[in-house]
C-alpha positions as CSV (number, residue, x, y, z in Angstrom):
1,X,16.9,14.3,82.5
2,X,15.7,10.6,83.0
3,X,14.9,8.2,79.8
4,X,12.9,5.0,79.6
5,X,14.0,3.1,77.1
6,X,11.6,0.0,75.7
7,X,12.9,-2.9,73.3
8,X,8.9,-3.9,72.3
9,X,8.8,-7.2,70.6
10,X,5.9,-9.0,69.4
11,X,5.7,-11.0,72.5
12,X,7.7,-9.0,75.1
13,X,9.0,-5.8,76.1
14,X,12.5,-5.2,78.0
15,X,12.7,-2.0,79.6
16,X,15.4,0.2,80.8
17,X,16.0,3.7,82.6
18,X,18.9,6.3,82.2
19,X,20.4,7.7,85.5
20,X,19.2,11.6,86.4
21,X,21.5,12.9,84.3
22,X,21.3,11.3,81.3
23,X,24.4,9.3,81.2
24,X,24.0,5.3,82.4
25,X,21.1,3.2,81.2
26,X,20.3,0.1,83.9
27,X,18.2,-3.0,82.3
28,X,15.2,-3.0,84.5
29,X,13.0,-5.6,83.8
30,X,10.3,-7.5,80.9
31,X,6.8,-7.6,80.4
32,X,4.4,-8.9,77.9
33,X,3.6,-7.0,74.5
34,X,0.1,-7.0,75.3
35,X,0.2,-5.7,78.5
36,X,2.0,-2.5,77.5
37,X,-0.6,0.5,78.1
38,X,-1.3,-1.2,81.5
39,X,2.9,-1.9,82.0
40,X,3.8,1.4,80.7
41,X,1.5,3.2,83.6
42,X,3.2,0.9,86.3
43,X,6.8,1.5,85.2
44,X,6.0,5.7,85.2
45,X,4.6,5.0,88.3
46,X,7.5,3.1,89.9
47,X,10.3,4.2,88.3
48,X,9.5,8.0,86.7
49,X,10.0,10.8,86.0
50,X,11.2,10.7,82.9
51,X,12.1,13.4,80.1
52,X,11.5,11.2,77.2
53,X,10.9,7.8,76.1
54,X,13.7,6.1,73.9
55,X,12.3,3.0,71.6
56,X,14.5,1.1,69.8
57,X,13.5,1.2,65.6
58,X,13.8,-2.4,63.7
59,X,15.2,-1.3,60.5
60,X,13.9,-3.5,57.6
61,X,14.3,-3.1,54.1
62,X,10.8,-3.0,53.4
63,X,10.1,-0.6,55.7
64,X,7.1,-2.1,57.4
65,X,8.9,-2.9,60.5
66,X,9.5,1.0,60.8
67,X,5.2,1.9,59.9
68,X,4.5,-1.0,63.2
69,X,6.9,0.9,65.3
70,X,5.8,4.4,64.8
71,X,2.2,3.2,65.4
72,X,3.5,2.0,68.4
73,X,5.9,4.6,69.5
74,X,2.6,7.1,69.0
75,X,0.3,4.7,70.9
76,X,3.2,4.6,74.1
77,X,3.8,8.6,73.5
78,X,-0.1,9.3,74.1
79,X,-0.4,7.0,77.1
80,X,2.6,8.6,78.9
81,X,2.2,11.9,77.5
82,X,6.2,12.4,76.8
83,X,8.5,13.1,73.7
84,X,9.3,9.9,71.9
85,X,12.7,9.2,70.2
86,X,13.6,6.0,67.8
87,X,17.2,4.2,68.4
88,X,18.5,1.8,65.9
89,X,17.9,-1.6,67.3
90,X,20.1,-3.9,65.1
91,X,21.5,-6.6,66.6
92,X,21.1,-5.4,70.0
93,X,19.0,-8.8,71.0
94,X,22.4,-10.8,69.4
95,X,24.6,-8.0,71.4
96,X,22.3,-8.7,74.6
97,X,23.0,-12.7,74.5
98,X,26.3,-11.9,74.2
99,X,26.6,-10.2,76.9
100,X,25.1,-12.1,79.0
101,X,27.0,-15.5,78.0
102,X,30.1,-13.5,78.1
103,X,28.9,-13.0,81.8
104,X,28.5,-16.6,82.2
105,X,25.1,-17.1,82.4
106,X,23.3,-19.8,81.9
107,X,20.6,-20.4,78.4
108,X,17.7,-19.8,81.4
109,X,18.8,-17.1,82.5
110,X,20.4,-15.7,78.9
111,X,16.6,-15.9,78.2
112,X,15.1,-14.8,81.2
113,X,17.3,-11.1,80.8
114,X,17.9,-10.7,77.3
115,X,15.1,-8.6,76.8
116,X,16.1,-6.1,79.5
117,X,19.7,-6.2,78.1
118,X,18.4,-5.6,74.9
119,X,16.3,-2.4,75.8
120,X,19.3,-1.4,77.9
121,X,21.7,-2.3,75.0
122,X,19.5,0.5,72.7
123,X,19.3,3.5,75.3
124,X,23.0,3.7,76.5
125,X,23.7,4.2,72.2
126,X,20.9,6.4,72.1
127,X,22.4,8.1,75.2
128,X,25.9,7.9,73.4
129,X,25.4,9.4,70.7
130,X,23.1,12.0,72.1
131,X,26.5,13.0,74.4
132,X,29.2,12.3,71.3
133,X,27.3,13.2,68.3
């Protein structure tokens, strides 16, 4: 089974999909926030099927990070009409500029794919731990 996974900021989205079986998550590509019902349909579109939709979960003390996340997992569940699962996203937008300096990019170009990185960063745990629990 395919996954999509979605790092959704307040400003923009990075998205990411799985391999068929389940195994490799590939950085795809960013959009804006905004746009995401009309996003969402494209990326089914282009890059589907998928089994599920993986979305990574800000964890906050206060929890209200958590309540705007699950209105928006529910919102992105309805529109594609799949199963929904929440991956902790700590530090995976740190890990993604990381990454990507480590890779020697430049601050540009850090910027331009750390939101991909970031959604790809939160499905291949998701797919981890799903393999090794």
């Amino acid at each position: 089974m395919r996954y999509l996974g979605l790092d959704i900021g307040s400003k923009k989205t990075g998205f990411a999909c799985s391999d068929q079986g389940g195994e490799i998550a590939v950085g795809k590509g960013k959009f804006f926030t905004a746009d995401l019902p009309a996003q969402l349909v494209k990326i089914l579109a282009e890059h589907g099927p998928f089994g599920a939709i993986v979305i990574g979960l800000p964890k906050s003390k206060s929890g209200d990070a958590e309540k705007a996340m699950a209105l928006q997992a529910e919102r992105v569940s309805e529109l594609a009409a799949l199963p929904v699962y929440f991956q902790d996203e700590r530090l995976s937008s740190w890990e993604a500029r990381e990454r990507l300096r480590a890779f020697g990019y430049k601050r540009e170009k850090v910027a331009e794919l750390e939101d991909q990185e970031a959604a790809k960063i939160i499905l291949q745990e998701y797919l981890k731990n799903k393999l090794d629990p």
